[in-house]
N, C-alpha and C positions, 0 to 999 in steps of 0.2 A: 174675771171674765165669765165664770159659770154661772147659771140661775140660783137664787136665791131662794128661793120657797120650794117647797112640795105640794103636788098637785094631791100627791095620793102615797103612800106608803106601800110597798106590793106587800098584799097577802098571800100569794101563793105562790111556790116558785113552779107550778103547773098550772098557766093557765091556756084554754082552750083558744089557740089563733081561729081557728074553725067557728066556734061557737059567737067569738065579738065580730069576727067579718060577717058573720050569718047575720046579726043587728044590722050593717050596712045594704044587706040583699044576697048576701053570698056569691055566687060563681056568674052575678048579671053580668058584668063586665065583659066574661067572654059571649054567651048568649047574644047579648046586644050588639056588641063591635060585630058579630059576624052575619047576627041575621041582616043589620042595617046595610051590610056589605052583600047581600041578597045570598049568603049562603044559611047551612044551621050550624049551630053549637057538633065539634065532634068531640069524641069523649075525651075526656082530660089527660092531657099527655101525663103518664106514670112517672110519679117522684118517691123516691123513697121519703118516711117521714119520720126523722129524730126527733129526739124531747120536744112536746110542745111548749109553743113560746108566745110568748106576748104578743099583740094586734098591731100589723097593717094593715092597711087600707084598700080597696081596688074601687068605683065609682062608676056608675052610671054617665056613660056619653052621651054629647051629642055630637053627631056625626055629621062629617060635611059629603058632599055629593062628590063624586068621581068626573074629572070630566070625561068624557068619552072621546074629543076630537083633542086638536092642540089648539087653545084659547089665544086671543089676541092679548096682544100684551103691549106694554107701556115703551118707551124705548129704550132698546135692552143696554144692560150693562154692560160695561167695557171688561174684557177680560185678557190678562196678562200671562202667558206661558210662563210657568214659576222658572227661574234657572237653576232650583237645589236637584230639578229630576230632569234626567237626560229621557228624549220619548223613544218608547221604543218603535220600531217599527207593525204595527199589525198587520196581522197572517190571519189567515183562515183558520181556526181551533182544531186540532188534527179528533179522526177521532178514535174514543178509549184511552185510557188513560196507563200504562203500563206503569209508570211511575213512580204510581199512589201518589197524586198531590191534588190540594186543596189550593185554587191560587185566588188572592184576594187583593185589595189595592189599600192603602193606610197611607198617609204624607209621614215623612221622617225627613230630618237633617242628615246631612251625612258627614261621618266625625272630623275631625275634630271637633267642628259646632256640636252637632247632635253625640250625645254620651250614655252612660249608662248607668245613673246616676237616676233614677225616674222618681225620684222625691221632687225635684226643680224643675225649671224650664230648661226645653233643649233635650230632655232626657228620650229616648228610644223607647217610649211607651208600648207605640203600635196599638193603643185604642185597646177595641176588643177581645184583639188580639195578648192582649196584657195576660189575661186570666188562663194562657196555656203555658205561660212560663213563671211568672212571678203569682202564680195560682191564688185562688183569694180558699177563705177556709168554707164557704158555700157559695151558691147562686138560685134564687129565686123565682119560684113559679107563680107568678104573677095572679095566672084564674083558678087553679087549684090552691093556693095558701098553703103551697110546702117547699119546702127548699129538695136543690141537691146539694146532698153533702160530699163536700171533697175534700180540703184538708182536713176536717172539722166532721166530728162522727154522732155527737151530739152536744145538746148545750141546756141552759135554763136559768133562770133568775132563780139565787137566793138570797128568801126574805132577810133582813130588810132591803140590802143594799149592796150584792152582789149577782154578779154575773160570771160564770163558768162556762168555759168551753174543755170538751175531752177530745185530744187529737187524735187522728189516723196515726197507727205505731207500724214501724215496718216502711217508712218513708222514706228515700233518699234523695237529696240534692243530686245536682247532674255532677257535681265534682268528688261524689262518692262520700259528703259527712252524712250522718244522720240528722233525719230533719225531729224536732223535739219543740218541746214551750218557750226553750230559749229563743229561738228565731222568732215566734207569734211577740213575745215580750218585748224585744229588739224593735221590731218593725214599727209597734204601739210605741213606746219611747220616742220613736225617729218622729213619729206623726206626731208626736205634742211638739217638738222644734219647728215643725210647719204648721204650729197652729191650730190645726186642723180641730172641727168642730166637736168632736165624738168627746175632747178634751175638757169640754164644757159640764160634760154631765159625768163625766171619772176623771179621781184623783189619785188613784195609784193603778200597778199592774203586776201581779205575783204569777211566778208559778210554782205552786206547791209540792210537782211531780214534773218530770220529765214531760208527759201527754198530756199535763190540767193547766190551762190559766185561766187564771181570776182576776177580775173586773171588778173595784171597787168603785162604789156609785157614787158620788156626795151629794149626788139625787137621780133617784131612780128616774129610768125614762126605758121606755118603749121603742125609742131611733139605737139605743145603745147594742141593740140586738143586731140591728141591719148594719151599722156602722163597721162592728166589730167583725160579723160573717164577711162583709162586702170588701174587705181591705185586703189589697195584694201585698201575701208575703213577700222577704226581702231576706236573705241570707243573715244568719249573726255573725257571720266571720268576715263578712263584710262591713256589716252597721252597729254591730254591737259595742265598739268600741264610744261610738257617737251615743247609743243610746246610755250607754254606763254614766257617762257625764253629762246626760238630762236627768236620768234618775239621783243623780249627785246634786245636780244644781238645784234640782225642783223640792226636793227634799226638803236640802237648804233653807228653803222660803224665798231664792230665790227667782228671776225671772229672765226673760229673755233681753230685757231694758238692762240689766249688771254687766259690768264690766265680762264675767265668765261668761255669761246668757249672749252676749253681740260676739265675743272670738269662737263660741260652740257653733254660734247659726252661722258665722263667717267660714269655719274652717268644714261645715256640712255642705254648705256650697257650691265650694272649692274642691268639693272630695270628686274624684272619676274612677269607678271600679273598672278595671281592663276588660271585661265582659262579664255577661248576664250568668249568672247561675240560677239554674230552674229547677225548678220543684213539684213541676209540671210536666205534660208528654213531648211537649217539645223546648228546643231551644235557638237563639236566634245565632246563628254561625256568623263570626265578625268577618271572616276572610268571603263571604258572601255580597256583602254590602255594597251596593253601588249606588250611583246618581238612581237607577232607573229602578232595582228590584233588591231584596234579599230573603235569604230563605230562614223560617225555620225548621231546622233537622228535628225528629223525631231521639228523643230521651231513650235510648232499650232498656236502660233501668228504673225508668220510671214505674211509679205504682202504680199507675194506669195504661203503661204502654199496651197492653193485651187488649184494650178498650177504643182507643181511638183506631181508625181503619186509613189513617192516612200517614205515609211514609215521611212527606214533608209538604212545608206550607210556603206559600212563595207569595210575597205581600209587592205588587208595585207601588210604586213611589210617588206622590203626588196628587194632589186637589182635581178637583171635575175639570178643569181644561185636560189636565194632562191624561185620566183617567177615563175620560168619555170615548174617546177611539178605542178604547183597548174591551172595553163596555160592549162598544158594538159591532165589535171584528171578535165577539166571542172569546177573547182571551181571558175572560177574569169571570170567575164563578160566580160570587156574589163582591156586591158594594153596597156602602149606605151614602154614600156621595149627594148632595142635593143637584139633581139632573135639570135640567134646562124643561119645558115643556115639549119643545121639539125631538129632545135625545130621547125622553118617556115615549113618544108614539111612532118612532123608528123604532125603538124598541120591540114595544107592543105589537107592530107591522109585524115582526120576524118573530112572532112568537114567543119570544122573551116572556118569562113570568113575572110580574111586578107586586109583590107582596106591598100592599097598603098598611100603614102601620102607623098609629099614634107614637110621637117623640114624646110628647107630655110638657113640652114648652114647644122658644119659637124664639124672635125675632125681636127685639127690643129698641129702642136710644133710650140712651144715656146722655146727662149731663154734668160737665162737668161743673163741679159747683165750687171748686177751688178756683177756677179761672176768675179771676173779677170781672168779665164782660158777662160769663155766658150767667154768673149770680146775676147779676145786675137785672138781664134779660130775662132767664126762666126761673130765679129764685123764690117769684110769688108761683105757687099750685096753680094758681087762676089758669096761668102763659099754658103751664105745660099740662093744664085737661084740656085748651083750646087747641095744646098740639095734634092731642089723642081724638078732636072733634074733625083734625085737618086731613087725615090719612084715611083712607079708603083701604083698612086690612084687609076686605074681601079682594082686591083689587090686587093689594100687595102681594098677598097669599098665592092668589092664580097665576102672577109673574113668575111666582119663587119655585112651585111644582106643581101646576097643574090642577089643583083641586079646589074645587068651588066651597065659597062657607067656609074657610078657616081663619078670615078676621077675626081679633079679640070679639067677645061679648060681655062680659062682666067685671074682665080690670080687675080680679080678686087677687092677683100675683101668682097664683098655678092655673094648672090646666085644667081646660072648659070639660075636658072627659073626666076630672075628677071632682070638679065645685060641687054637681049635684047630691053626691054621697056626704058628703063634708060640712052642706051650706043647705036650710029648708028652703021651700020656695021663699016663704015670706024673707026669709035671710039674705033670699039674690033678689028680689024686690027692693029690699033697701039700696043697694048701691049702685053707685051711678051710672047711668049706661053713656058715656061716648061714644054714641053713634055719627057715623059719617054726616057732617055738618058745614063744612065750610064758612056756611052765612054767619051758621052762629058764635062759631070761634073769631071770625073778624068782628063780630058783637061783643067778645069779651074781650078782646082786645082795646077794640077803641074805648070802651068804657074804664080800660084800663089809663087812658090819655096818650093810646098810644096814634103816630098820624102816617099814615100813606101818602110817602114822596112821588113826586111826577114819576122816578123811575121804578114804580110799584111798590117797592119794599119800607117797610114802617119802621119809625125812628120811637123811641120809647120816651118819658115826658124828660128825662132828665138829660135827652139828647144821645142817648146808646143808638146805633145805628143797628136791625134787626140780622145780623147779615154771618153766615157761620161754614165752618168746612164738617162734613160727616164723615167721619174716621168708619170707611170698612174695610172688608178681606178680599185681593186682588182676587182671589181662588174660588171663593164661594161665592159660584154662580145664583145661587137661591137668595143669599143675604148681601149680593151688588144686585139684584133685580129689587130685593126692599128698600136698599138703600134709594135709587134710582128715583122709585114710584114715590116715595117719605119726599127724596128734594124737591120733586115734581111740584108735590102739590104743598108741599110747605113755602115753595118761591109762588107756587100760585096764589096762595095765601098772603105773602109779604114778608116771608121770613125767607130773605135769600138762602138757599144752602147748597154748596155746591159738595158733590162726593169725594173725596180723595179714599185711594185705597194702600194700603200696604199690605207684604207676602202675610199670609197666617200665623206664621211665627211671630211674629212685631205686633201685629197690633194687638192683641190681649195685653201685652207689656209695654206696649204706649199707651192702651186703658190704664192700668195699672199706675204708671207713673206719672198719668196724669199729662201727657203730654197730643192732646185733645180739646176740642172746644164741644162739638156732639160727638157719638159714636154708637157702632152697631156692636150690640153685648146681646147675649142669650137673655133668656127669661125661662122660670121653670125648672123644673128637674124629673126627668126620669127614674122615680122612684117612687111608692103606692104611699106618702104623708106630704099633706105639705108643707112639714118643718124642712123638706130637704128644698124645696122650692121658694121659702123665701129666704133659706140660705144664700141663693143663688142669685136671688133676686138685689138682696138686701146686703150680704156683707162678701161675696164672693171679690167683686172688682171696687170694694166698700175696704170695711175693715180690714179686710184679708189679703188686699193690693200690698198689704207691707213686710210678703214675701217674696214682693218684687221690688223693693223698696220705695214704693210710694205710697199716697191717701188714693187712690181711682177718681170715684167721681164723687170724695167728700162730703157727703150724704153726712149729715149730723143723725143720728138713730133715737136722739130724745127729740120729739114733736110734738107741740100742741096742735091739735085737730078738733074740728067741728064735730067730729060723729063721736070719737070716743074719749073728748079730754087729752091732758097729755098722756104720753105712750112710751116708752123705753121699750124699742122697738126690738134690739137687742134682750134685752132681758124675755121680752116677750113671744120672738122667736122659741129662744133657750128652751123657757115653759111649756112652748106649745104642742113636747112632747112629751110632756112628764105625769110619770105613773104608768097605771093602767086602765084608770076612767077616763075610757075614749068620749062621753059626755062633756066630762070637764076641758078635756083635749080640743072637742068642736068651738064650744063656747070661748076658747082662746081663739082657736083659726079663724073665726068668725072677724071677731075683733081686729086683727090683725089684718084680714083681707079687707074690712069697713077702712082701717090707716092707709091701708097702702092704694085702694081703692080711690080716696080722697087725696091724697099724698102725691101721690105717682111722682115716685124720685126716677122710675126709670117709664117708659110708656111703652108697655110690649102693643104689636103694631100685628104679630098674627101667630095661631098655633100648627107648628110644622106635622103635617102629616106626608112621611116618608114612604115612598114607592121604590121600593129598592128590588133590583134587578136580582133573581135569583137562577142560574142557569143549569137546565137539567139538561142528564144524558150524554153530553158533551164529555166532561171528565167527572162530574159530579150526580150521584145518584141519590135514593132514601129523602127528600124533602118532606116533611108532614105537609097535607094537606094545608090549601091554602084556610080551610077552616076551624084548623085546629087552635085550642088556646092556649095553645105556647104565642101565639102570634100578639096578644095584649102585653106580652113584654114589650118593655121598653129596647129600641135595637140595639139600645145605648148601654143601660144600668146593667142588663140584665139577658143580653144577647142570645137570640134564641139560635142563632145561628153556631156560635161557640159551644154552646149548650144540647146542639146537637151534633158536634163534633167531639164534647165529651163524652157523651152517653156512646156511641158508635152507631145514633142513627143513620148518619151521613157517610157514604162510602164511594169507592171509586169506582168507575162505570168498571 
């Protein structure tokens, strides 16, 4: 499963993140994203900075325009009050906060479905929210190029082919063990039984000491840095018995296809720890939990409780139907929710702060390629670039939130804010633009021998009739407004498609198992390479569906292509992080975006730019400036809002 070759061998286990992101432009990213937003660059929010480490990326944007009024829109989408959250009633936000609480909104299951188990589906994540209990070992400052370090105090590549992390000593789990290497080793174990990518590029995981683990490479990469900081710890006295016997099995030479390999991923599964243990300043109270809200209580022993300035955190329950009243009855401090256009400028009327904020993807369909109709149909590239000529993203985009200009533009498989730093011009010159087309996608069509029946919709030459359901999310209002606008004009075109939607929980795992003809899947990823993006793009609801036990949408990863030959699409991901010549790195991503560009297994349709409500004064005080570059984080990867709840910028009025 891992890559094969070496791009580059590391020479040094010091090498300067600062000095290769200075090759990309250095600190443009935030400069740009804020003057274009008509403010200026403020000075860089303060990160402490451990061992230097190997290069990510941050990109020169282009920016799309803000609207200023609420845009007309296509006809909206149907939306479903989820029944897993009971509504609360909205009140007027009283004000001051006596409390100390931080209240924020996240969907969850509530248990027995939902568990706490957060390796699987169904598990009690809480998003963001993750990174205050199940603490990852840093987080990332995106326009400065430094991390904070939080479980993890420093780190660095040694040459040839390792990776070292030194943990925070003095740590304590909330159930009073000591936190140590065994738990970081644990957690890394659990993550190769889910497959997970980081697996690709290391073949074991030691700790030498109680505070050291070591990373062996069986090729060096550059993502192995982010992977292994960005992963939320998990207790050993919980998972370690799981990972004991991946390290038994994998050792072996065996795999997860062996008879031991299918009862370990069966009985990980199957496993339900009775609550969260944290590692972190808070923790999620089980006896809290309801349909509508639950709280995390504040850790007093935690290592950073003296740090955060909040007592407890209280997450409502529930997707944008459910969460939009509580939005604007003042009850919830911040969200990243995708808002309706009309709930943004109700907003905006009352004053509400709307931080704009690149997600670094968006909005995609998918095909399924398992299904024998929808092969039949869109299994030639021709069908599915005349999809990408049929949808009007700028269009999509302004349904989903408001913002002018966030149509795809280049089809390279990441985001438009980051091609320019990645791709020269002449580089995005080569690939194809599907621009908004209509006439011309029914011209590729019929010269396909496809024919237009009296009742509009085109039948293919071998008699397929063109005609399909679009698997979206009853909840998200942003991606049933693209679904919508996609049917719109893809029946306008002659490809009947009517929407169907299911709760959020389901549909990723009816992607997954394939139980689909189209559907609406993410595109992108929220992270400064984009090896993590066409991860997402490419093997997430691809090869990786077979953690839900299915193929997704069947996507074969060997392709012959017009622009670059055949491709081992897979393999070439893998590569396209490897070493530390971010030269040779481009000249892969390049390639890779030419495939996918030509390819298009999925056709992302717009890139989400989030206006998330952030609410001052009320109970919540300290926000950075809307100009500061914390805000070029992603709200997703690398939350600047967490991240200002760890530092203690963020306090109670």
């Amino acid at each position: 499963m891992g890559p094969s070759d070496l791009t580059r061998a590391l020479r040094s286990s010091r090498v300067s993140r600062r000095r290769v992101i200075l090759g990309f432009g250095g600190t443009t990213l935030a400069s740009l994203l804020l003057a274009a937003c008509g403010g200026q660059a403020a000075a860089p929010t303060p990160a402490a900075q451990p061992t230097s480490a190997p290069p990510t990326t941050v990109a020169r944007p282009a920016l799309p325009a803000v609207a200023t009024t609420a845009p007309a829109t296509p006809t909206p989408a149907p939306t479903v009050q989820p029944t897993a959250a009971a509504q609360p009633s909205p009140t007027t936000a009283a004000v001051g906060n006596p409390a100390k609480e931080f209240v924020g909104a996240w969907p969850y299951e509530l248990p027995p479905a939902g568990h706490f188990n957060t390796y699987i589906p169904h598990g009690i994540t809480l998003g963001i929210y993750q990174d205050l209990f199940e603490m990852p070992l840093a987080k990332y400052y995106w326009a400065t190029n430094k991390w904070m370090p939080l479980l993890a105090t420093e780190w660095s590549f040694q040459p040839p082919d390792k990776f070292t992390v030194k943990l925070r000593q003095g740590v304590k789990w909330s159930d009073g063990n000591d936190f140590t290497a065994r738990d970081v080793v644990a957690t890394l174990w659990c993550q190769r039984i889910m497959q997970r990518v980081l697996w690709d590029y290391v073949d074991d995981v030691e700790a030498p000491d109680d505070y050291t683990v070591t990373l062996h490479m069986k090729v060096p990469s550059t993502v192995v840095e982010r992977y292994t900081l960005e992963t939320h710890i998990t207790p050993a006295v919980n998972y370690g018995p799981f990972a004991d016997r991946a390290q038994k099995l994998f050792k072996a030479g065996k795999d997860l296809t062996s008879d031991e390999g299918k009862a370990l991923a069966a009985d990980f599964q199957n496993f339900r720890p009775k609550a969260t243990i944290s590692v972190g300043p808070y923790n999620i109270d089980p006896n809290s939990i309801t349909n509508a809200q639950l709280t995390l209580v504040k850790v007093p022993t935690a290592w950073n409780a003296d740090k955060v300035k909040f007592d407890k955190i209280t997450l409502y329950n529930g997707e944008t139907p459910t969460v939009t009243p509580l939005v604007l009855a003042k009850k919830i401090d911040y969200a990243t929710h995708g808002f309706a256009p009309a709930t943004l400028k109700a907003l905006a009327d009352e004053g509400v702060r709307l931080q704009q904020v690149p997600t670094y993807g968006g909005a995609a369909i998918a095909f399924n390629f398992g299904d024998e109709k929808v092969r039949k149909v869109f299994g030639d590239k021709r069908v599915r670039q005349a999809v990408a000529m049929a949808i009007n993203g700028d269009q999509a985009g302004l349904a989903a939130g408001g913002v002018e200009g966030t149509g795809v533009k280049t089809w390279a498989g990441f985001s438009e804010v980051l091609v320019p730093l990645w791709l020269t011009k002449e580089q995005i010159g080569t690939l194809a633009k599907y621009t908004y087309n209509p006439d011309k996608a029914a011209q590729i069509l019929e010269g396909l021998g496809w024919k237009k029946g009296s009742d509009g919709v085109y039948t293919t030459p071998d008699g397929t009739r063109a005609e399909f359901d679009l698997l979206s999310v009853t909840e998200y209002e942003d991606t049933m407004a693209v679904a919508v606008v996609a049917a719109q004009q893809l029946s306008r075109l002659g490809i009947k498609t009517t929407v169907r939607s299911v709760t959020f929980t389901e549909q990723p795992i009816d992607i997954d198992k394939g139980r689909f003809s189209l559907g609406m899947v993410g595109w992108g990823s929220g992270d400064p390479h984009p090896h993590f993006s066409f991860v997402t793009d490419l093997f997430v609801h691809n090869i990786l569906a077979s953690n839900n036990g299915g193929k997704g949408i069947d996507f074969p990863l060997t392709q012959k292509t017009d622009s670059v030959g055949e491709i081992d699409l897979k393999k070439a991901v893998d590569d396209s992080a490897l070493g530390l010549d971010v030269e040779k790195q481009k000249e892969l991503v390049y390639k890779i975006a030419r495939a996918f560009n030509e390819l298009l297994p999925i056709v992302p349709i717009y890139e989400r730019w989030a206006k998330n409500p952030m609410l001052d004064g009320v109970r919540v005080t300290g926000w950075l400036p809307p100009t500061d570059p914390i805000y070029t984080n992603s709200p997703y990867a690398d939350s600047f809002v967490v991240m200002q709840i760890l530092d203690g910028t963020l306090r109670p009025v």
